[in-house]
NUZA-358122 format. One record per residue: residue number from 0; y, z, x of N, C-alpha, C, O in turn; residue in three letters. Coordinates in nm, 2 decimals. Layout:
REM NUZA-358122
+-----+---------+--------+--------+----------+--------+---------+---------+--------+--------+---------+--------+--------+------+
! seq ! n_north !   n_up ! n_east ! ca_north !  ca_up ! ca_east ! c_north !   c_up ! c_east ! o_north !   o_up ! o_east ! type !
+-----+---------+--------+--------+----------+--------+---------+---------+--------+--------+---------+--------+--------+------+
! NUM !       Y !      Z !      X !        Y !      Z !       X !       Y !      Z !      X !       Y !      Z !      X !  ALA !
...
+-----+---------+--------+--------+----------+--------+---------+---------+--------+--------+---------+--------+--------+------+
//
This chain:
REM NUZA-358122
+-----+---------+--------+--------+----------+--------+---------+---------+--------+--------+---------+--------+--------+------+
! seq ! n_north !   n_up ! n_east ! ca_north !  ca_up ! ca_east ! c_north !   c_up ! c_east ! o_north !   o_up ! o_east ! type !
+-----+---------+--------+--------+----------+--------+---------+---------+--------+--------+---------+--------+--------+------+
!   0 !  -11.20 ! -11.74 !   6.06 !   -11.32 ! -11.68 !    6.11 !  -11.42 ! -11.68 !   6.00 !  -11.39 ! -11.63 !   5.89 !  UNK !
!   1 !  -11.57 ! -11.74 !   6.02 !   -11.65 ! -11.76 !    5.94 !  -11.72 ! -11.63 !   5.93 !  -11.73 ! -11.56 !   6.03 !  UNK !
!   2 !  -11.78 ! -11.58 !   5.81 !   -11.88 ! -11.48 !    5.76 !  -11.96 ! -11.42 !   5.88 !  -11.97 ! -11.31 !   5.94 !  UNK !
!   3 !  -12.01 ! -11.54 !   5.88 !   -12.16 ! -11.49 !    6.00 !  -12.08 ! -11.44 !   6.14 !  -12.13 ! -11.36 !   6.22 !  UNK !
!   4 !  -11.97 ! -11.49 !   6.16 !   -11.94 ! -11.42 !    6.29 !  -11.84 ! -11.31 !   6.25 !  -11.79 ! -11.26 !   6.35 !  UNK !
!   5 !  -11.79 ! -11.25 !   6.13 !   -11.77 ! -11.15 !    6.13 !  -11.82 ! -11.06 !   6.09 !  -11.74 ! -10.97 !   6.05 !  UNK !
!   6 !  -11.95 ! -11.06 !   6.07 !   -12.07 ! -10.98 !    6.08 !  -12.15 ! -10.99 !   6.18 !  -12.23 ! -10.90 !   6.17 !  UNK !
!   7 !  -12.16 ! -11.05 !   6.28 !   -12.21 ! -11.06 !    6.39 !  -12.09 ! -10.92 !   6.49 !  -12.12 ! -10.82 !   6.55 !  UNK !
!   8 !  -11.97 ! -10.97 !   6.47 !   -11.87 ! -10.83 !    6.54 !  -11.89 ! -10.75 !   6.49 !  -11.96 ! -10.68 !   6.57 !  UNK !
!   9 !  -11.87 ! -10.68 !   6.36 !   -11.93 ! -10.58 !    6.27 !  -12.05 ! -10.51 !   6.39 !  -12.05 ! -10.41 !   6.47 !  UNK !
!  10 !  -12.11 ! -10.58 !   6.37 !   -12.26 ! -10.59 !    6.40 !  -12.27 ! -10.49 !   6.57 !  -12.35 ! -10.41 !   6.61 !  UNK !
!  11 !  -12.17 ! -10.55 !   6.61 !   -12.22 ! -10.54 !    6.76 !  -12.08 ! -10.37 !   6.82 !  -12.06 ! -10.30 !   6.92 !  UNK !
!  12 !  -12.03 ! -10.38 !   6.71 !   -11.98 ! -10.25 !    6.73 !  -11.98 ! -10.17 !   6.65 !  -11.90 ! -10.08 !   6.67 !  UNK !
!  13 !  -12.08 ! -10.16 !   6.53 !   -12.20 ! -10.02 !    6.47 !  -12.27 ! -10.03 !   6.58 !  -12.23 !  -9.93 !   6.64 !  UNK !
!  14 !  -12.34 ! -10.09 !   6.64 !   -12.42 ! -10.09 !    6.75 !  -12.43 ! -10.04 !   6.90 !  -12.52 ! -10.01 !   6.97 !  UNK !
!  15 !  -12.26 ! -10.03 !   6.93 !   -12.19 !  -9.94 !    7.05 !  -12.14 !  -9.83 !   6.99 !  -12.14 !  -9.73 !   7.05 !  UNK !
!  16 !  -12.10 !  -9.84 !   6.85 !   -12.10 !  -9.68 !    6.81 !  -12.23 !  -9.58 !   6.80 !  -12.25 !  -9.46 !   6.81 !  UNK !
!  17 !  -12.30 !  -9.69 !   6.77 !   -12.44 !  -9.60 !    6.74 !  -12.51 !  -9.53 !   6.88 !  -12.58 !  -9.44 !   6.89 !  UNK !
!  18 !  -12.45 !  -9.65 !   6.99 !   -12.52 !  -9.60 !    7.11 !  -12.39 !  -9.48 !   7.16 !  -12.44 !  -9.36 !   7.15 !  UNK !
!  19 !  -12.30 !  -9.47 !   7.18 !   -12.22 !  -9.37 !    7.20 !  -12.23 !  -9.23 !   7.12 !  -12.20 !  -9.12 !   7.15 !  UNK !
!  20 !  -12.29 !  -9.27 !   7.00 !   -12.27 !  -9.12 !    6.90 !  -12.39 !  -9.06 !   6.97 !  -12.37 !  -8.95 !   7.03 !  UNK !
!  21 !  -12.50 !  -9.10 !   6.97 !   -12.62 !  -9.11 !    7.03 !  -12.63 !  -9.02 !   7.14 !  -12.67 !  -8.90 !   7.16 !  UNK !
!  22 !  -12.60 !  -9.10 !   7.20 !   -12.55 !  -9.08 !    7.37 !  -12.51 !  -8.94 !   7.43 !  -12.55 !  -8.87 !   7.53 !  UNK !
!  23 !  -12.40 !  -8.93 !   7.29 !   -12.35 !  -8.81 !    7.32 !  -12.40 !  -8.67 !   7.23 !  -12.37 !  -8.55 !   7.24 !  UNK !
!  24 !  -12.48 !  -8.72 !   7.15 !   -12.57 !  -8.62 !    7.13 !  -12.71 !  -8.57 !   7.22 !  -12.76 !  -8.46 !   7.21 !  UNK !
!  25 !  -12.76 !  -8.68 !   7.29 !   -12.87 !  -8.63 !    7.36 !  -12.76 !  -8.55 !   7.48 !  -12.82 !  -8.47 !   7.55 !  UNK !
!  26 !  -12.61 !  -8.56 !   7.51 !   -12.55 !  -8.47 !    7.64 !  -12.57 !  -8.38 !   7.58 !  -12.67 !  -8.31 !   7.61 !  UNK !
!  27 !  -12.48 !  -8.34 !   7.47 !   -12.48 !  -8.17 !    7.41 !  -12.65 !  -8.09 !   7.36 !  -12.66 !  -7.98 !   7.31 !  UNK !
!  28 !  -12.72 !  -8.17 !   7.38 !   -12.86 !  -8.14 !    7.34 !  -12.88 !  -8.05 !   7.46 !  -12.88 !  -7.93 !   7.45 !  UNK !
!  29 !  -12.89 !  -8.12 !   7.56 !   -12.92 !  -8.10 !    7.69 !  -12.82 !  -7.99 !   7.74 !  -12.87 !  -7.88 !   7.76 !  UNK !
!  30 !  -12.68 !  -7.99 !   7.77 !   -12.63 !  -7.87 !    7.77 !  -12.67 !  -7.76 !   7.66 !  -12.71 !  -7.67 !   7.74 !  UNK !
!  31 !  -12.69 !  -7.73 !   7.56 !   -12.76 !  -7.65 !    7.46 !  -12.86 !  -7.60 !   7.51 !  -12.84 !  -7.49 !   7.54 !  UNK !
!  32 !  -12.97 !  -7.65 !   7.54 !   -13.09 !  -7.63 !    7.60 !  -13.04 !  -7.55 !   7.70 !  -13.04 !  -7.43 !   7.68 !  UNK !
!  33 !  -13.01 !  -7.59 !   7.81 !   -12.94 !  -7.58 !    7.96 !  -12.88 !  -7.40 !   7.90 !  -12.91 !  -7.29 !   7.96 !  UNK !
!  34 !  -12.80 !  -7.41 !   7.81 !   -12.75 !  -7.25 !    7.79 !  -12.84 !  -7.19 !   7.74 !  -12.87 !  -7.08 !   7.79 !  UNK !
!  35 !  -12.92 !  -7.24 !   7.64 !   -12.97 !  -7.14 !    7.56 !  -13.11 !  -7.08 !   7.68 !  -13.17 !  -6.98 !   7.63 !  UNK !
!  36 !  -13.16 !  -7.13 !   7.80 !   -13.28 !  -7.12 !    7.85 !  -13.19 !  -7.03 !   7.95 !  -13.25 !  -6.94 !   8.00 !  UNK !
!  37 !  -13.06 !  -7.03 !   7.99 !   -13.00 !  -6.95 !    8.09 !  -13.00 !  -6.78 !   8.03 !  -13.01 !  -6.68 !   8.10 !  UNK !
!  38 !  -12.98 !  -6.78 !   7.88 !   -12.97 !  -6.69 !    7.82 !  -13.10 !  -6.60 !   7.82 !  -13.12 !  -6.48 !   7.87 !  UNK !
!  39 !  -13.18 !  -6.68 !   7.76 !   -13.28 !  -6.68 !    7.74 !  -13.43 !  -6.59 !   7.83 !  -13.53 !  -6.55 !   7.79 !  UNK !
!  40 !  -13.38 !  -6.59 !   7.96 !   -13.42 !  -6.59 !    8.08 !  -13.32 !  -6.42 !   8.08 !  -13.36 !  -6.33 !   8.15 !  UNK !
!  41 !  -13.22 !  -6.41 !   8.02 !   -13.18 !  -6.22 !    8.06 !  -13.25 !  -6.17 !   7.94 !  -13.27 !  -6.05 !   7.94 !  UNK !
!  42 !  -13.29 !  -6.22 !   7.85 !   -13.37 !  -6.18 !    7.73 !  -13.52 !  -6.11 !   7.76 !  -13.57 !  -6.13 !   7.87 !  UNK !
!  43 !  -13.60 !  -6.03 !   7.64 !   -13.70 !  -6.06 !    7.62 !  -13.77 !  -6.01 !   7.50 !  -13.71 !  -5.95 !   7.41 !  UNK !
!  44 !  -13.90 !  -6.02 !   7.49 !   -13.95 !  -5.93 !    7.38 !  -13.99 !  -6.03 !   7.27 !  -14.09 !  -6.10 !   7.30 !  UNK !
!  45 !  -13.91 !  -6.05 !   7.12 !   -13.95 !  -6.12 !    7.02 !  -13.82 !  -6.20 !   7.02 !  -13.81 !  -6.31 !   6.97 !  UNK !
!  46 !  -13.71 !  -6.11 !   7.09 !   -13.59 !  -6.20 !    7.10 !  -13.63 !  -6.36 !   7.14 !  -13.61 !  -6.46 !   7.07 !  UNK !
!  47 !  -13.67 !  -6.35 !   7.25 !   -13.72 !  -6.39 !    7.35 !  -13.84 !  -6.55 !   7.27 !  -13.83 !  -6.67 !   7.29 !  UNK !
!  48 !  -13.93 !  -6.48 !   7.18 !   -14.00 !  -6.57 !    7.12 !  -13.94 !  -6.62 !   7.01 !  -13.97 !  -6.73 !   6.97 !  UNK !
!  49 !  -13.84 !  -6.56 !   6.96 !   -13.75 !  -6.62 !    6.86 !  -13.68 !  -6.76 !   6.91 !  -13.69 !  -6.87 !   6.85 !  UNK !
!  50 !  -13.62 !  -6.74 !   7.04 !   -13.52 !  -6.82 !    7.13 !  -13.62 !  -6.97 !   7.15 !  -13.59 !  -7.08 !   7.11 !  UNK !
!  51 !  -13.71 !  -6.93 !   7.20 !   -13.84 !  -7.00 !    7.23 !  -13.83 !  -7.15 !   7.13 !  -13.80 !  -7.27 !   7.16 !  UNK !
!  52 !  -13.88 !  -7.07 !   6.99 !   -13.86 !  -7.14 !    6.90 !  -13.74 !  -7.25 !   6.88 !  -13.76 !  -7.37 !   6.84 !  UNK !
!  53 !  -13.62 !  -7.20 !   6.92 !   -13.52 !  -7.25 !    6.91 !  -13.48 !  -7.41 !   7.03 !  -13.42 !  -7.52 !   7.03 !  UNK !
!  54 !  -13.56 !  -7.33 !   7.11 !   -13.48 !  -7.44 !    7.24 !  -13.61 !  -7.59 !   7.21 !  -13.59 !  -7.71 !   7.22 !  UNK !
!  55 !  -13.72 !  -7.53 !   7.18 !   -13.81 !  -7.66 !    7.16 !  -13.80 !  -7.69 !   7.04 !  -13.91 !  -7.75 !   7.01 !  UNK !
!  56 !  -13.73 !  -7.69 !   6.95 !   -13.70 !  -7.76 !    6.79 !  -13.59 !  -7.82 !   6.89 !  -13.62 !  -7.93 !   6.93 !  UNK !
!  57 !  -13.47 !  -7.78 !   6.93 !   -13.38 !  -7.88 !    7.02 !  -13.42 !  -8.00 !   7.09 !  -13.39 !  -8.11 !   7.08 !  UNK !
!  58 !  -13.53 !  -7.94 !   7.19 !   -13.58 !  -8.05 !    7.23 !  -13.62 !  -8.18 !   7.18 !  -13.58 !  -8.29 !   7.19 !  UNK !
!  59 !  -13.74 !  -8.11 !   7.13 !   -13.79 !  -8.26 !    7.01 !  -13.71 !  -8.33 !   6.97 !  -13.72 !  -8.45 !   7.00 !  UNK !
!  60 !  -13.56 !  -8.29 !   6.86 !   -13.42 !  -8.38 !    6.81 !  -13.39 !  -8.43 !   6.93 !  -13.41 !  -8.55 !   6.93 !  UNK !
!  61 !  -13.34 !  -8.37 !   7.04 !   -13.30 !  -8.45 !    7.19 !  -13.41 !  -8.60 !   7.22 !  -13.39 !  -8.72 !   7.24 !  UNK !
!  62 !  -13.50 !  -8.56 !   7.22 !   -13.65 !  -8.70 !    7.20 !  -13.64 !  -8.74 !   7.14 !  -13.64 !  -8.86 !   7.17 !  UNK !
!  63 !  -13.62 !  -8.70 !   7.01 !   -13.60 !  -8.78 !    6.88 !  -13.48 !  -8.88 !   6.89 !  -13.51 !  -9.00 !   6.87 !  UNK !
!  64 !  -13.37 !  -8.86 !   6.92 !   -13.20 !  -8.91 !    6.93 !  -13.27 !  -9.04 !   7.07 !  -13.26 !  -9.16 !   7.06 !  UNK !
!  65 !  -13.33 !  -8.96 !   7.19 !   -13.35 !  -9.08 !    7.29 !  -13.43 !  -9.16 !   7.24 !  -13.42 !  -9.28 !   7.27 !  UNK !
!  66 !  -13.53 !  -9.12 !   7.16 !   -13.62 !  -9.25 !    7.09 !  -13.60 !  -9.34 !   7.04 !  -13.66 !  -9.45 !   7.04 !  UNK !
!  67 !  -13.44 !  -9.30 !   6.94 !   -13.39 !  -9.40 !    6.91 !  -13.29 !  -9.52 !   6.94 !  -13.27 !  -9.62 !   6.88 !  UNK !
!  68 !  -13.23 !  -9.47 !   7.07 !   -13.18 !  -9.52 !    7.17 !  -13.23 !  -9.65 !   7.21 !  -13.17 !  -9.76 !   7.22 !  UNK !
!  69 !  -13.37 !  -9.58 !   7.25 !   -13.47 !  -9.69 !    7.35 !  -13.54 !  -9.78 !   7.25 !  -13.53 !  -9.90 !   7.26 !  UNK !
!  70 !  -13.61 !  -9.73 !   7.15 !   -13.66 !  -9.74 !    7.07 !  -13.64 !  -9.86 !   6.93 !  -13.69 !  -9.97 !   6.89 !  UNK !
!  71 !  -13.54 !  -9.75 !   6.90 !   -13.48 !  -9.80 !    6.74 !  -13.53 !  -9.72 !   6.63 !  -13.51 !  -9.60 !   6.65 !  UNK !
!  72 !  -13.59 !  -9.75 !   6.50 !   -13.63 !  -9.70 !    6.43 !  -13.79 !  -9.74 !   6.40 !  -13.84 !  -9.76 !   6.29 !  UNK !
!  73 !  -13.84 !  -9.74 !   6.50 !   -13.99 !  -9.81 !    6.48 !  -14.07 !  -9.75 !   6.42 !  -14.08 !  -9.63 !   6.46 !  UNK !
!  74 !  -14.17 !  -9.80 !   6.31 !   -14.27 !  -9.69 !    6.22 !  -14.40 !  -9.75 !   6.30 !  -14.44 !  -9.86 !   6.33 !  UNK !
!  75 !  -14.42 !  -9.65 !   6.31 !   -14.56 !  -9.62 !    6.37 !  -14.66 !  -9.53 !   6.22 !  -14.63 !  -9.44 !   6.15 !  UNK !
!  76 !  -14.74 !  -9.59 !   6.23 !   -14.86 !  -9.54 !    6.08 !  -14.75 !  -9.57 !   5.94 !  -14.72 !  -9.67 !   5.89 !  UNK !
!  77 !  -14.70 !  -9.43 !   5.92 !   -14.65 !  -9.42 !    5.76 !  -14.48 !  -9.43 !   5.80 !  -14.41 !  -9.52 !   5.76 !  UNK !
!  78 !  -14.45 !  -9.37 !   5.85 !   -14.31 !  -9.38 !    5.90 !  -14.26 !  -9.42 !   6.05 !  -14.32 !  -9.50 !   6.12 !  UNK !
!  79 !  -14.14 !  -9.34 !   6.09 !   -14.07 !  -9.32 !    6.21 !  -14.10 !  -9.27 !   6.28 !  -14.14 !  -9.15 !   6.25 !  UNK !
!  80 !  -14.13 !  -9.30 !   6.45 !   -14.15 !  -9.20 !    6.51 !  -13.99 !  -9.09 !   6.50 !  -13.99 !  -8.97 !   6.49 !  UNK !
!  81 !  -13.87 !  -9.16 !   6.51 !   -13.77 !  -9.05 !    6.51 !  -13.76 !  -8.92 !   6.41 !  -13.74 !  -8.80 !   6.41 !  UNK !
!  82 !  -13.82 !  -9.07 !   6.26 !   -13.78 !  -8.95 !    6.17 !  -13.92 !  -8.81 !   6.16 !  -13.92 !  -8.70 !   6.10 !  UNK !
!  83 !  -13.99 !  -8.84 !   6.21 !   -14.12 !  -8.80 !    6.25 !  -14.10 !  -8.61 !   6.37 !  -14.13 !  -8.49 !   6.37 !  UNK !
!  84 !  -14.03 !  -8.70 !   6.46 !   -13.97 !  -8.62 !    6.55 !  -13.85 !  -8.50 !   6.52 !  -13.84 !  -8.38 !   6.57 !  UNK !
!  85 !  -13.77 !  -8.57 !   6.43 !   -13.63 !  -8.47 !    6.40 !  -13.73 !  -8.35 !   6.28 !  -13.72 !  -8.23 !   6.29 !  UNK !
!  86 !  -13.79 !  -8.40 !   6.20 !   -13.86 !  -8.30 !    6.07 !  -13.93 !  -8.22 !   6.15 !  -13.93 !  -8.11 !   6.11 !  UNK !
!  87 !  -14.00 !  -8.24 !   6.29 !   -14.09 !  -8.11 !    6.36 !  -13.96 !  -8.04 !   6.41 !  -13.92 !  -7.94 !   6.35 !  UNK !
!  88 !  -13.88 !  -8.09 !   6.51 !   -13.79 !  -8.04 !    6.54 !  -13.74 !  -7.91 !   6.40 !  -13.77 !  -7.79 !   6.39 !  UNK !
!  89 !  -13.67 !  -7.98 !   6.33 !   -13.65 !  -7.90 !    6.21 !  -13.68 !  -7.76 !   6.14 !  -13.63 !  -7.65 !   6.11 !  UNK !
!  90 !  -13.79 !  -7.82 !   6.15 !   -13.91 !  -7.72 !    6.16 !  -13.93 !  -7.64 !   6.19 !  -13.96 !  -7.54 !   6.12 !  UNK !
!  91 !  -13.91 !  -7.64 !   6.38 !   -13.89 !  -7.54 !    6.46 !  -13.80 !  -7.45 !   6.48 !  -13.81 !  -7.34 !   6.52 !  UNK !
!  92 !  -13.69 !  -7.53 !   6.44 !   -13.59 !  -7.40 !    6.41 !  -13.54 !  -7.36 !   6.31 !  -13.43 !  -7.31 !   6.30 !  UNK !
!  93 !  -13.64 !  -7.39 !   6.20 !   -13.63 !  -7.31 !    6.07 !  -13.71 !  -7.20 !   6.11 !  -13.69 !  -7.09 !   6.07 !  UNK !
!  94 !  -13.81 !  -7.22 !   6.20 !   -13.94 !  -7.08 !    6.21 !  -13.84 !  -7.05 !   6.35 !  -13.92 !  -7.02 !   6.44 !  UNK !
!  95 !  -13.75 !  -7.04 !   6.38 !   -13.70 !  -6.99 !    6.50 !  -13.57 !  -6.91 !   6.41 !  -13.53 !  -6.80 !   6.45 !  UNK !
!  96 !  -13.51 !  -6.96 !   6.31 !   -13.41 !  -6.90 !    6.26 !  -13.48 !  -6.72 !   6.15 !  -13.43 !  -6.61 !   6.15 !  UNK !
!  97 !  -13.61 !  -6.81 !   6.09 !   -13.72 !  -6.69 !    6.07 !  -13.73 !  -6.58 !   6.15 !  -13.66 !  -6.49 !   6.11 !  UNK !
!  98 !  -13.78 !  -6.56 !   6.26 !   -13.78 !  -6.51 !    6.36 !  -13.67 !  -6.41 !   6.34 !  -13.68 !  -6.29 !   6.30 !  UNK !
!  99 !  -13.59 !  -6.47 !   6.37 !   -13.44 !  -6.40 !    6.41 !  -13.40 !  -6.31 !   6.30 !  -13.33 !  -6.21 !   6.33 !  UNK !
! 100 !  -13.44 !  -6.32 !   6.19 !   -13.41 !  -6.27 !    6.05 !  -13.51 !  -6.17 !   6.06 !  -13.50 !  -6.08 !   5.98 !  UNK !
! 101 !  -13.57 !  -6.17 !   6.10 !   -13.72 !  -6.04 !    6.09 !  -13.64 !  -5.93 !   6.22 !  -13.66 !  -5.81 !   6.21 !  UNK !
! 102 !  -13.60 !  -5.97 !   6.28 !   -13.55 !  -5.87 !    6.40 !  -13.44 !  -5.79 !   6.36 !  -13.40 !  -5.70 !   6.43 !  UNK !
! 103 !  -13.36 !  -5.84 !   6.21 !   -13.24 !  -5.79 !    6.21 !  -13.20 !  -5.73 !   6.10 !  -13.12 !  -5.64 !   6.10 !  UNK !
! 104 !  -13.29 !  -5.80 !   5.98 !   -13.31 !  -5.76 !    5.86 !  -13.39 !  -5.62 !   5.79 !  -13.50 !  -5.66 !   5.73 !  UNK !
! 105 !  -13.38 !  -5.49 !   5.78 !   -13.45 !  -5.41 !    5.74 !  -13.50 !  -5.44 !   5.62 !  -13.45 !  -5.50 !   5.52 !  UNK !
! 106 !  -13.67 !  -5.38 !   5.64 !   -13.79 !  -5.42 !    5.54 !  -13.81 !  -5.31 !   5.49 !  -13.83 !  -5.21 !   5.55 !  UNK !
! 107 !  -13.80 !  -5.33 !   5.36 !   -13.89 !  -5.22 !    5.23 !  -14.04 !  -5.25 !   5.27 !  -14.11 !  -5.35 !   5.24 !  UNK !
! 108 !  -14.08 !  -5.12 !   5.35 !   -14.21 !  -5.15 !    5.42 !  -14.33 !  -5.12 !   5.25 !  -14.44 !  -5.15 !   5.24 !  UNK !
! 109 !  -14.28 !  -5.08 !   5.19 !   -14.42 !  -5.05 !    5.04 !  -14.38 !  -5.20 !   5.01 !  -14.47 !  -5.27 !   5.06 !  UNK !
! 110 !  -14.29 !  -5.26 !   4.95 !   -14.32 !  -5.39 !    4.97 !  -14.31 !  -5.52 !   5.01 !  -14.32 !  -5.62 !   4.94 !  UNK !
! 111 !  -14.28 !  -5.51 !   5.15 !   -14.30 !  -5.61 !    5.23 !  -14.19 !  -5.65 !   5.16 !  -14.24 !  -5.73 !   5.08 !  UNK !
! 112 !  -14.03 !  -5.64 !   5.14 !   -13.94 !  -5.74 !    5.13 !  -13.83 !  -5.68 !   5.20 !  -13.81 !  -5.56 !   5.22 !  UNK !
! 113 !  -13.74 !  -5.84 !   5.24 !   -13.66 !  -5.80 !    5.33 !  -13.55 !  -5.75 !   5.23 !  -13.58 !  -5.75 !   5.11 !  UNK !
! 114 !  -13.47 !  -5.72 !   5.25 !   -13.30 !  -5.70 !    5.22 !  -13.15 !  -5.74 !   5.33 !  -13.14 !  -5.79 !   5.44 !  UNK !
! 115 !  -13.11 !  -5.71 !   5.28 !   -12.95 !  -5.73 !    5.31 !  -12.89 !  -5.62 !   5.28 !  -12.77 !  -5.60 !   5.29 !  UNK !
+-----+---------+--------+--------+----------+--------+---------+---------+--------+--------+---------+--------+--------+------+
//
């Protein structure tokens, strides 16, 4: 068996792994979403905009993962649209995990810091 064709197999099953890992991350994306909006929906208040935060930083990675799917890794301007996509995502639920920590964490209100 010559080099190039066993890099060419190599090749073509990173390629079906990549689409199955993939695959199966945009399912659990989507069930995640799917629960967290069911929840979401008996909720309200800041909980509520906390959650918010959360399910659309999901989303975007879920876009991001199908982008790459369909896509690949294509740079549009300076970079990736995926990797472009997963850092907002990220993002969003760093300011969603924020959120959550302000609702649960008591504040030294003289100076505005949280504790534990």
């Amino acid at each position: 068996m010559s080099m190039s064709s066993l890099h060419d197999m190599f090749s073509v099953i990173t390629s079906f792994a990549d689409l199955v890992t993939n695959g199966v991350s945009v399912l659990v994306g989507i069930i995640i979403v799917y629960l967290m909006v069911e929840m979401g929906q008996l909720l309200g208040g800041k909980f509520r905009v906390a959650l918010n935060y959360f399910i659309i930083g999901v989303c975007v990675d879920v876009i991001a993962i199908g982008w790459s799917i369909v896509f690949g890794h294509r740079a549009l301007f300076a970079g990736s649209v995926h990797d472009f996509l997963m850092a907002v995502g990220m993002l969003l639920i760093t300011i969603s995990t924020y959120k959550f920590a302000l609702l649960i964490l008591p504040r030294k209100a003289e100076k505005g810091v949280y504790t534990l």
